[in-house]
Gaussian input, Z-matrix of N, CA and C with variables (Angstrom, degrees):
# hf/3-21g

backbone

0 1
 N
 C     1     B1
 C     2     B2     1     A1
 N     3     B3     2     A2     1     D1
 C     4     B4     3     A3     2     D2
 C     5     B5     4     A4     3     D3
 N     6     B6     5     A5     4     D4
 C     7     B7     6     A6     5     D5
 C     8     B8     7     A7     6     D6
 N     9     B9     8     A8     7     D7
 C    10    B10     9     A9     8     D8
 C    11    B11    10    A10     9     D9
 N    12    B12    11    A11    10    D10
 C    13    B13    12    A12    11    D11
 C    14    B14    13    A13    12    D12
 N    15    B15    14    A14    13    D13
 C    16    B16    15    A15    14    D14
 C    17    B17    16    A16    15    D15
 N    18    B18    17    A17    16    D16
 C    19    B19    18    A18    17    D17
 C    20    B20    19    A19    18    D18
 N    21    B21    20    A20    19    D19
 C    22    B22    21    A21    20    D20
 C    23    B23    22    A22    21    D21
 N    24    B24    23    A23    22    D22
 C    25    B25    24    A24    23    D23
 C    26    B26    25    A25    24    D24
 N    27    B27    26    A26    25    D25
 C    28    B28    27    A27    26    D26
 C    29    B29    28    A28    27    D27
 N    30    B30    29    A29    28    D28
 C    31    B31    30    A30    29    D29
 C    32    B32    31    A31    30    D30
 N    33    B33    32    A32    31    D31
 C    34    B34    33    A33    32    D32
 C    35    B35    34    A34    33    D33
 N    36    B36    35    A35    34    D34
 C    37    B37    36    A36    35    D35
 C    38    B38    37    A37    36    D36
 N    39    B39    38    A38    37    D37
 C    40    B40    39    A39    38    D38
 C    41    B41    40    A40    39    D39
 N    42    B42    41    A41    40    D40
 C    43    B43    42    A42    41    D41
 C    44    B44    43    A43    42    D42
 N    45    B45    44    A44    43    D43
 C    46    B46    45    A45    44    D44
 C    47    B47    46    A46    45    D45
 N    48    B48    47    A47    46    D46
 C    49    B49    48    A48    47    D47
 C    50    B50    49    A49    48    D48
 N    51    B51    50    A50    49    D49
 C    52    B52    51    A51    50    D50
 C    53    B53    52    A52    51    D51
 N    54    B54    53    A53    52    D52
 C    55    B55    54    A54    53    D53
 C    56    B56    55    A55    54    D54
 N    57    B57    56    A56    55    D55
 C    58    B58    57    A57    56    D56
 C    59    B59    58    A58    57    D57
 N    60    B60    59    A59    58    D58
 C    61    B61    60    A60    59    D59
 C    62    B62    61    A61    60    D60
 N    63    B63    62    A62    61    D61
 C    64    B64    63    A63    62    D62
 C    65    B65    64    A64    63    D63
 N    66    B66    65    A65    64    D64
 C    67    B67    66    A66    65    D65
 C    68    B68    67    A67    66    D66
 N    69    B69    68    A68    67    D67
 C    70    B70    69    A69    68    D68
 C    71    B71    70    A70    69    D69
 N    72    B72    71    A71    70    D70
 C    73    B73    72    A72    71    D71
 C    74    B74    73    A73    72    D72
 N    75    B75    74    A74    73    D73
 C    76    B76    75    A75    74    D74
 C    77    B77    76    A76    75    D75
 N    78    B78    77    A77    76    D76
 C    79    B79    78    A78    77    D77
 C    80    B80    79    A79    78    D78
 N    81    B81    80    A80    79    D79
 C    82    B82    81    A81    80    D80
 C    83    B83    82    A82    81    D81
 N    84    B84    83    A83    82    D82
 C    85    B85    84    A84    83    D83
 C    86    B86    85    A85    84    D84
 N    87    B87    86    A86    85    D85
 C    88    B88    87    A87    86    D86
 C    89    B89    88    A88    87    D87
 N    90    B90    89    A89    88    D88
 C    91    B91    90    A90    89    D89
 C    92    B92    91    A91    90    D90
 N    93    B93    92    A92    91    D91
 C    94    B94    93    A93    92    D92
 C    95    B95    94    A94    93    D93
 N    96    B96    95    A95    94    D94
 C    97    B97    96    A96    95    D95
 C    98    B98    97    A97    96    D96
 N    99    B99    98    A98    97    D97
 C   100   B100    99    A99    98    D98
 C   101   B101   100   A100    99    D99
 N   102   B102   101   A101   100   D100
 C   103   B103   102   A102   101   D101
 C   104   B104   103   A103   102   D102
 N   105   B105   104   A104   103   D103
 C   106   B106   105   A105   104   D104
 C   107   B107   106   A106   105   D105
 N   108   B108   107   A107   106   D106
 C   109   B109   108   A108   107   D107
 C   110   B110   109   A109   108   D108
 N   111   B111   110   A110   109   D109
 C   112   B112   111   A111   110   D110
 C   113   B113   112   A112   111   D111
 N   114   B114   113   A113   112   D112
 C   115   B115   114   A114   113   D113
 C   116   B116   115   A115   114   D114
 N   117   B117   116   A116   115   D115
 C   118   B118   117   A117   116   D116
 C   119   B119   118   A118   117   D117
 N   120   B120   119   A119   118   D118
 C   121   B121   120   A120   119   D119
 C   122   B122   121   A121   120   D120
 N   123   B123   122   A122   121   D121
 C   124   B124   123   A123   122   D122
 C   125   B125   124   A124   123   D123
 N   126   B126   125   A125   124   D124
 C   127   B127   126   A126   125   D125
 C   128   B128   127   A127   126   D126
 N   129   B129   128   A128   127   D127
 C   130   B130   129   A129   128   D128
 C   131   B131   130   A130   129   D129
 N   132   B132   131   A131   130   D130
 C   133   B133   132   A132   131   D131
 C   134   B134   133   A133   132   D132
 N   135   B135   134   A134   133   D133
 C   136   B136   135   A135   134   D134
 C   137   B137   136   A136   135   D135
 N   138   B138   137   A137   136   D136
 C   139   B139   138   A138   137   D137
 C   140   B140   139   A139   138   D138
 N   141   B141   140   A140   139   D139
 C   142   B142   141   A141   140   D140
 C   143   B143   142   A142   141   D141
 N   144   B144   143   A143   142   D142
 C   145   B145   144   A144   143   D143
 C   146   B146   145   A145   144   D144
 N   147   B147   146   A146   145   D145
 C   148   B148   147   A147   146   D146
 C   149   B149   148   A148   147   D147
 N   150   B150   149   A149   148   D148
 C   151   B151   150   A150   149   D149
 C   152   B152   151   A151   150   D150
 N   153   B153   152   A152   151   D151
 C   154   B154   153   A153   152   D152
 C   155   B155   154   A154   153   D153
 N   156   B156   155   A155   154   D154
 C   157   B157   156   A156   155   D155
 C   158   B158   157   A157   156   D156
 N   159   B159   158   A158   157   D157
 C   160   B160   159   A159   158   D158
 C   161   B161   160   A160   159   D159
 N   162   B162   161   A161   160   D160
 C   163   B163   162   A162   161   D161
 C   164   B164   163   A163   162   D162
 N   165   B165   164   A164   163   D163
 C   166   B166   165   A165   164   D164
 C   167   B167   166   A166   165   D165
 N   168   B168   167   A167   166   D166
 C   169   B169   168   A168   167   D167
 C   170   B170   169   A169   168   D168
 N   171   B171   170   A170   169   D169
 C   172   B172   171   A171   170   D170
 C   173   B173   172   A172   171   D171

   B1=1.4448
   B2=1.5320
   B3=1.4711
   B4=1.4698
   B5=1.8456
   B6=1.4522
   B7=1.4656
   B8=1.7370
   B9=1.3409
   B10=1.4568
   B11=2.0304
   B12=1.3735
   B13=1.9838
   B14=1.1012
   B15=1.2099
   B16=1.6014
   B17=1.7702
   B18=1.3814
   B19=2.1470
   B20=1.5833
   B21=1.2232
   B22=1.5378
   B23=1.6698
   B24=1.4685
   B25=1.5405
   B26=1.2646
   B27=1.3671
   B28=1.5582
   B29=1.8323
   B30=1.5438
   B31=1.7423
   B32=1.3949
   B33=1.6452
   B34=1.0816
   B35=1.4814
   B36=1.5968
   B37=1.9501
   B38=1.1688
   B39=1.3297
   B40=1.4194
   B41=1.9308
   B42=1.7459
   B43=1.2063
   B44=1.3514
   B45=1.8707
   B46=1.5394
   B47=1.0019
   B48=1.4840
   B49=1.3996
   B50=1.5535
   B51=1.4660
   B52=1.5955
   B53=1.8307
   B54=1.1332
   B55=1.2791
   B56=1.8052
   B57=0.9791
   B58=1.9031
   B59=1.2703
   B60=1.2843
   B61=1.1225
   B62=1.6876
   B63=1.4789
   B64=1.9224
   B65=1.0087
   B66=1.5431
   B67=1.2924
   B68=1.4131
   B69=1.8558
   B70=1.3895
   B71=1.7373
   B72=1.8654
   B73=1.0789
   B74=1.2484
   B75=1.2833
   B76=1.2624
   B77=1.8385
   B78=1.4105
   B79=1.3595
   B80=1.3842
   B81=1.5373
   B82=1.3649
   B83=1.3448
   B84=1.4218
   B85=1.2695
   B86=1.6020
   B87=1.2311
   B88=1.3806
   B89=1.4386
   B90=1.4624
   B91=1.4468
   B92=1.8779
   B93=1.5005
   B94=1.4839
   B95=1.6512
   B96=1.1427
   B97=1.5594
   B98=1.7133
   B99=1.5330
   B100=1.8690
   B101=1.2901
   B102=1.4194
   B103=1.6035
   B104=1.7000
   B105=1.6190
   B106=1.7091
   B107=1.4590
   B108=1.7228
   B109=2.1321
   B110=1.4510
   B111=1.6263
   B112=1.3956
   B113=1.3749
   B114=0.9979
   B115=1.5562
   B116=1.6757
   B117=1.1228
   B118=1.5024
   B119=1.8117
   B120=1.8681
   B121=1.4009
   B122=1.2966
   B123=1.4955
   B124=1.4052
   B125=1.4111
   B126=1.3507
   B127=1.7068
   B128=1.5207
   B129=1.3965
   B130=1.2500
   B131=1.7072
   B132=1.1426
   B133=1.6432
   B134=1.6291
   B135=1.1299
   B136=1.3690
   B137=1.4906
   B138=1.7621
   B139=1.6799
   B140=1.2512
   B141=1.6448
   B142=1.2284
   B143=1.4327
   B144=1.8767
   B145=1.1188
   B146=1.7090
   B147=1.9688
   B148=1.3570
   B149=1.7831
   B150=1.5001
   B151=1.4291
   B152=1.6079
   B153=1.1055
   B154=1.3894
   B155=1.5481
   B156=1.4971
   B157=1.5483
   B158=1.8733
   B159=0.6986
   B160=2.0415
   B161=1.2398
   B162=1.3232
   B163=1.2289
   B164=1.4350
   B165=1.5677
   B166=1.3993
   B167=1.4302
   B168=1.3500
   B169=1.3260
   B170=2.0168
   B171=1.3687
   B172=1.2429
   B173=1.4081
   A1=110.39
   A2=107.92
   A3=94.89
   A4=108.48
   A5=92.25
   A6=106.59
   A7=110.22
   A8=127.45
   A9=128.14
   A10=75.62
   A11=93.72
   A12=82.37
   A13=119.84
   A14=128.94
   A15=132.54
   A16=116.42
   A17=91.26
   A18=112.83
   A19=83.37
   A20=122.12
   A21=106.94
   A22=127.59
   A23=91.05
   A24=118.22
   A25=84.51
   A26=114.55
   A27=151.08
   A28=98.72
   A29=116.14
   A30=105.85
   A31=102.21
   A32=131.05
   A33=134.34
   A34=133.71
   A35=87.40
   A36=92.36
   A37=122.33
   A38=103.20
   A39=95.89
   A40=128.54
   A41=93.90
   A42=98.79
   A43=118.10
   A44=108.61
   A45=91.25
   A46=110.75
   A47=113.27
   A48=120.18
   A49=121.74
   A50=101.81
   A51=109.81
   A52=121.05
   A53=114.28
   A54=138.70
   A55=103.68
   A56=119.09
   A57=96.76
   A58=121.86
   A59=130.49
   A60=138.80
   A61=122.57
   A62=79.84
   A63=86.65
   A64=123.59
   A65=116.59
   A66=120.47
   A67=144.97
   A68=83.19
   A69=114.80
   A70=98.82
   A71=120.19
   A72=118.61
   A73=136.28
   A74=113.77
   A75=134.70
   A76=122.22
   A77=84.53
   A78=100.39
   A79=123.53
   A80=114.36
   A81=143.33
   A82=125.55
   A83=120.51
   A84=118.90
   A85=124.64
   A86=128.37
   A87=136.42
   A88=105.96
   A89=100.99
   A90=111.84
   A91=118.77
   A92=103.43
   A93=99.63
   A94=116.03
   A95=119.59
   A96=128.72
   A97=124.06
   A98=88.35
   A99=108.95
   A100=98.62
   A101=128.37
   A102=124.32
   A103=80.70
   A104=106.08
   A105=125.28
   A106=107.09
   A107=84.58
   A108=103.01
   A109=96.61
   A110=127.64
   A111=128.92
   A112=101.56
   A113=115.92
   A114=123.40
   A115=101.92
   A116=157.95
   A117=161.61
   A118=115.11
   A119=100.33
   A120=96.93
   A121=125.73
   A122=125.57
   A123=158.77
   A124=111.01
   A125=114.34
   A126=122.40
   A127=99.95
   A128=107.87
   A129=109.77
   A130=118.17
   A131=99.48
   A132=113.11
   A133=110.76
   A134=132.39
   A135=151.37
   A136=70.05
   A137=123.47
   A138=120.46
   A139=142.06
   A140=102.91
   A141=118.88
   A142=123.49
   A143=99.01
   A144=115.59
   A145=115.40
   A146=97.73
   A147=91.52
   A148=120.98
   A149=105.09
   A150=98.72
   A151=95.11
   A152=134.48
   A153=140.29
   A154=123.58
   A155=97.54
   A156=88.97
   A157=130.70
   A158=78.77
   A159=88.77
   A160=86.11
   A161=129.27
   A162=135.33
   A163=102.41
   A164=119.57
   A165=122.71
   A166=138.13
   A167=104.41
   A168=96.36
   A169=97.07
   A170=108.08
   A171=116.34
   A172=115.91
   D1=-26.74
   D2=-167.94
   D3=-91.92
   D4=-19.32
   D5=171.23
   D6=-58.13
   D7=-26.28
   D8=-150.37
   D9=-99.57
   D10=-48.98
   D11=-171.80
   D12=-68.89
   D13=-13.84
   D14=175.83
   D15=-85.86
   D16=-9.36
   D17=-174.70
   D18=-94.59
   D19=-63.95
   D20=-164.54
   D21=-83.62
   D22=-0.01
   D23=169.61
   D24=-56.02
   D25=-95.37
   D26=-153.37
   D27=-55.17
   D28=-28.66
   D29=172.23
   D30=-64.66
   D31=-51.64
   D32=-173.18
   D33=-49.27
   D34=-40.55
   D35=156.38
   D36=-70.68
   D37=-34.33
   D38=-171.13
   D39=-62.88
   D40=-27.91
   D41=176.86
   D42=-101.18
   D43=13.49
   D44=168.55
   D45=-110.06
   D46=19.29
   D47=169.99
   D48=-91.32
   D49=-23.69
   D50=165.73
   D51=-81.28
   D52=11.16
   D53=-157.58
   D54=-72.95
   D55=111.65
   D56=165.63
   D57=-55.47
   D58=143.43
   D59=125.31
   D60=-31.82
   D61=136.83
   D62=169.92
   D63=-45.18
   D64=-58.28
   D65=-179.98
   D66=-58.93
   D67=-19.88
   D68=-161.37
   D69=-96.69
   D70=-19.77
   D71=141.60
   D72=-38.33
   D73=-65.28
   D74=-164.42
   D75=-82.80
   D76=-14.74
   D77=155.76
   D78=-58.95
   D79=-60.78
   D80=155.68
   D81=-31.82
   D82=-73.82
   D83=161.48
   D84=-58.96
   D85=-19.88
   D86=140.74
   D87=-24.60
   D88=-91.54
   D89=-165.15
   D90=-60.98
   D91=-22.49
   D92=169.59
   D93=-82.25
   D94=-25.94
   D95=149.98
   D96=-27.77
   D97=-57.57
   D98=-179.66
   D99=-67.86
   D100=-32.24
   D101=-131.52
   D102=-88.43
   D103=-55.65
   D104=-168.93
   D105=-32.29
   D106=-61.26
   D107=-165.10
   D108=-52.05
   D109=-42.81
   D110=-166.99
   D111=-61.16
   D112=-81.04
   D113=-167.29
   D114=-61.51
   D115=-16.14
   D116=131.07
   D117=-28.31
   D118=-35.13
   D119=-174.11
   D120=88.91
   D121=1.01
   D122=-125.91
   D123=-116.36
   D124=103.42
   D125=-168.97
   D126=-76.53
   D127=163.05
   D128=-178.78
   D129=-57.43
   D130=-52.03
   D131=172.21
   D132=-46.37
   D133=-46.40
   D134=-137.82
   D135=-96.13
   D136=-84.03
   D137=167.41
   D138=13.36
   D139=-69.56
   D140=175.63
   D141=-61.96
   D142=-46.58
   D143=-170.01
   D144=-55.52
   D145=-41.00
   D146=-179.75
   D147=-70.90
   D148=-13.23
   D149=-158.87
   D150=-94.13
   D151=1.23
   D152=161.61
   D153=-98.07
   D154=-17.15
   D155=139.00
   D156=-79.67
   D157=-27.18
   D158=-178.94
   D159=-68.25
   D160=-68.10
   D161=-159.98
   D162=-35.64
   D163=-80.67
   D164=169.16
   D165=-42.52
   D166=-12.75
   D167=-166.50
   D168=-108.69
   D169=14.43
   D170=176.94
   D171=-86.88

């Protein structure tokens, strides 16, 4: 038993160590944001417009 709590001890670090960062999120979704609008063809205006629709309709 104590063997199984010291294994899932040690899984738990392990995966909050592979964990993103906030920043390191938002970095990400940043750049997949840019990546979308690019390949979409998508003016800034046109941009906004869509992401304030999502926004609202959430």
């Amino acid at each position: 038993m104590k063997k199984m709590m010291i294994l899932a001890v040690m899984m738990v670090m392990t995966i909050s160590a592979n964990a993103m960062s906030y920043n390191a999120a938002k970095h990400e979704a940043l750049f997949l944001s840019d990546k979308m609008a690019y390949e979409l063809n998508l003016t800034a205006e046109r941009t906004w417009r869509r992401v304030w629709h999502l926004v609202g309709s959430s």
